[in-house]
C-alpha positions in Angstrom: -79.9 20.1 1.7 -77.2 21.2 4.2 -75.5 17.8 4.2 -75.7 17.9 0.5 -73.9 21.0 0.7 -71.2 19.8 3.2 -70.5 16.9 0.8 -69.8 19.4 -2.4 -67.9 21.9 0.1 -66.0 18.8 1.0 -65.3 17.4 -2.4 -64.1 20.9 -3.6 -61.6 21.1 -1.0 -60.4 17.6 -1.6 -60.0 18.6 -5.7 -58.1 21.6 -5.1 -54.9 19.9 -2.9 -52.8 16.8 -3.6 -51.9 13.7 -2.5 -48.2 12.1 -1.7 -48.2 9.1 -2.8 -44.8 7.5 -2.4 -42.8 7.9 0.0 -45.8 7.8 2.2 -46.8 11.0 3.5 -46.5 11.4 6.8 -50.1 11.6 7.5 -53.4 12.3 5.1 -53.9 15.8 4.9 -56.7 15.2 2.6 -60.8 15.2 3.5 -61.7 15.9 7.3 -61.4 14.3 10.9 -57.8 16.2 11.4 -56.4 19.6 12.0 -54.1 19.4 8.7 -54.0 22.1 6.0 -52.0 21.9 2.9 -51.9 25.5 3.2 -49.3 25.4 6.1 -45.9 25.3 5.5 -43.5 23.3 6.2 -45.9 19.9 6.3 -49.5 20.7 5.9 -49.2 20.9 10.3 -48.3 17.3 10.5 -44.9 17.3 13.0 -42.6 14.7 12.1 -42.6 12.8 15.3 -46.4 11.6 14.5 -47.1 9.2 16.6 -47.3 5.8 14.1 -45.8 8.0 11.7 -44.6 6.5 8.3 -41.1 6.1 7.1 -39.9 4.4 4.1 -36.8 3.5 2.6 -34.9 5.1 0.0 -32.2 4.5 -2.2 -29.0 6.3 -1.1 -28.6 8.0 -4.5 -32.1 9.6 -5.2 -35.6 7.7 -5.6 -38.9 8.3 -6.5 -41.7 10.3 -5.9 -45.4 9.5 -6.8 -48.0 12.3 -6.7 -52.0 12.5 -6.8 -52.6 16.3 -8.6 -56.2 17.5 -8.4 -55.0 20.8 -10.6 -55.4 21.2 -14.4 -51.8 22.6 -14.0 -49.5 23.1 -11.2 -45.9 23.7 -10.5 -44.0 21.3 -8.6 -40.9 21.9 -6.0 -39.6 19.0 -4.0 -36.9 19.8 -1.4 -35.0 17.3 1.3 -34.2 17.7 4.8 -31.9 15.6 6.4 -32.4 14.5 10.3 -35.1 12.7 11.8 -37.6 15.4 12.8 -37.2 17.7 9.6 -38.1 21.7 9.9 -35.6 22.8 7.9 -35.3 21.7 4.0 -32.6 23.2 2.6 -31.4 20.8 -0.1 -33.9 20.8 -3.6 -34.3 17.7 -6.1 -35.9 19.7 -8.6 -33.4 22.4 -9.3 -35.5 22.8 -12.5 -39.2 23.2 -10.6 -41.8 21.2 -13.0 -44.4 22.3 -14.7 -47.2 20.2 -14.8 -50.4 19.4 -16.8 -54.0 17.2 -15.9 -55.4 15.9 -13.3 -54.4 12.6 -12.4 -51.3 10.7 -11.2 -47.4 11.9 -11.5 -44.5 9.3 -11.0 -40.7 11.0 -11.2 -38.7 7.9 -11.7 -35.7 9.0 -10.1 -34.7 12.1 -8.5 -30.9 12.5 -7.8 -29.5 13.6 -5.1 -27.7 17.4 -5.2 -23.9 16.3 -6.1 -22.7 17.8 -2.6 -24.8 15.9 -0.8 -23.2 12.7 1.2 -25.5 9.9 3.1 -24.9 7.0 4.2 -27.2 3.7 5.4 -29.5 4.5 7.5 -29.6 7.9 7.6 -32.7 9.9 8.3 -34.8 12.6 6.2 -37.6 14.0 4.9 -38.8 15.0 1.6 -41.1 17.9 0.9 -43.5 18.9 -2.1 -45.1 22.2 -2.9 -47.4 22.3 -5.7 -48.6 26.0 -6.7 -51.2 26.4 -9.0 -53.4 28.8 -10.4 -54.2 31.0 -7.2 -50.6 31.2 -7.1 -50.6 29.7 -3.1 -48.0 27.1 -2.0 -49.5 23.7 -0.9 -46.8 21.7 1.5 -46.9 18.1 2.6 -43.9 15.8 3.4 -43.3 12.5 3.6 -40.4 10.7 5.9 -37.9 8.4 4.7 -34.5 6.3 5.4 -32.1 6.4 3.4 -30.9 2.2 2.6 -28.3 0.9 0.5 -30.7 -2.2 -0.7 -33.7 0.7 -1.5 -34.5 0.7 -5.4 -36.6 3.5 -7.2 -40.3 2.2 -8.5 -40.1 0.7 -11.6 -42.6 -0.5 -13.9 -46.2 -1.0 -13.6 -45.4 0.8 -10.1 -44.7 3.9 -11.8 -46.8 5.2 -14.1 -48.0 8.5 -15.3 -51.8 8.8 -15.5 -53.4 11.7 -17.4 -50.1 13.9 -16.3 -47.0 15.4 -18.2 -44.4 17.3 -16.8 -41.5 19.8 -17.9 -39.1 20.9 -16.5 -39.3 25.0 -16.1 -36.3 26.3 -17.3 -35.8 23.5 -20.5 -39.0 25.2 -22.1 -37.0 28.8 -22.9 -35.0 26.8 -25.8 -38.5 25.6 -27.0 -41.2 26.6 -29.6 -43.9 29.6 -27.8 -46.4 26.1 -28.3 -44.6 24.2 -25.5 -45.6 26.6 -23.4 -49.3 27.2 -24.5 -52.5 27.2 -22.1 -49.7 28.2 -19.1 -51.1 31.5 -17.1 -48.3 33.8 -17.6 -49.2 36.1 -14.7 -48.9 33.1 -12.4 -45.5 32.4 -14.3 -44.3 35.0 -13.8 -44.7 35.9 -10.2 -43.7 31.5 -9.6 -40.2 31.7 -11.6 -39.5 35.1 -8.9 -40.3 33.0 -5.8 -38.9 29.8 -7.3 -35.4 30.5 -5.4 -37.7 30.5 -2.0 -39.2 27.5 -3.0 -36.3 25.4 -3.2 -34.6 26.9 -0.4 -37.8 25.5 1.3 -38.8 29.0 2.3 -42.4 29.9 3.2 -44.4 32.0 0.9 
């Protein structure tokens, strides 16, 4: 009975985080055996100098980013650090935070790079999502990359959207009170007030 219990306690936890995808986080910070949690800004606790840590190559001009939700709905920030043991992300690639629907799989084909922002071949950085859903907490986890002049975004049968749509926030105020239905407008609310935190790569 107890391990039965463990199992469902376990489960839950699992359902109400995320998963990173591509670029590969920089560790799982889903399930147990680890001292991770998604609720810990700025990387779910996992440091950036992981031992065996993953690093993958991006294109120089913005790539993509490949997400596992767990949430009926969630909003979505993803911010970029440059160096090679990011704390600090202070540059956002979704100046327009998304608003998300279903459980399932997310691919963002390409996500440009701010206009003022210059790298070069070889240069390091680190990308960071925060999903916030109903309970209105932040969830953090970050994934390391390189940026390479021969990197392409996923294409094809290697991005797909599964059971997931996504807007972007701001687009929906020229749009029809429908595009917007089933959104908790409480949560909303207090979101599109921190939403210059988020992307600053602020805490909550």
């Amino acid at each position: 009975m107890v391990a039965t219990l463990l199992l469902l306690a376990v489960a839950q936890l699992a359902t109400a985080h995320f998963g990173l995808e591509y670029p590969t986080w920089r560790a799982t910070t889903l399930g147990t055996g680890h001292n991770y949690s998604q609720w810990s800004y700025p990387c779910a606790g996992v440091p950036g100098n992981i031992a065996g840590g993953n690093r993958t190559d991006w294109p120089l001009t913005g790539g993509s980013v490949v997400l596992d939700l767990h949430h009926p709905w969630s909003y979505v920030f993803i911010n970029l650090g440059l160096g090679e043991n990011v704390t600090n992300f202070n540059y956002t690639l979704t100046p327009q935070f998304l608003n998300t629907t279903g459980n399932g799989t997310l691919c963002l084909p390409t996500l440009p790079l701010p206009a003022n922002l210059k790298v070069e071949d070889g240069t390091e950085a680190s990308i960071q999502v925060i999903t916030v859903g109903e309970s209105g907490a932040g969830l953090y986890n970050c994934a390391d990359i390189t940026f390479k002049a021969d990197a392409k975004p996923l294409a094809g049968d290697a991005c797909q959207n599964n059971n997931v749509t996504s807007v972007a926030v701001k687009d929906q105020k020229a749009t029809s009170a429908g595009a917007v239905a089933g959104m908790n407008p409480v949560v909303l609310s207090s979101v599109v007030g921190l939403a210059v935190l988020f992307v600053c790569g602020m805490s909550l």
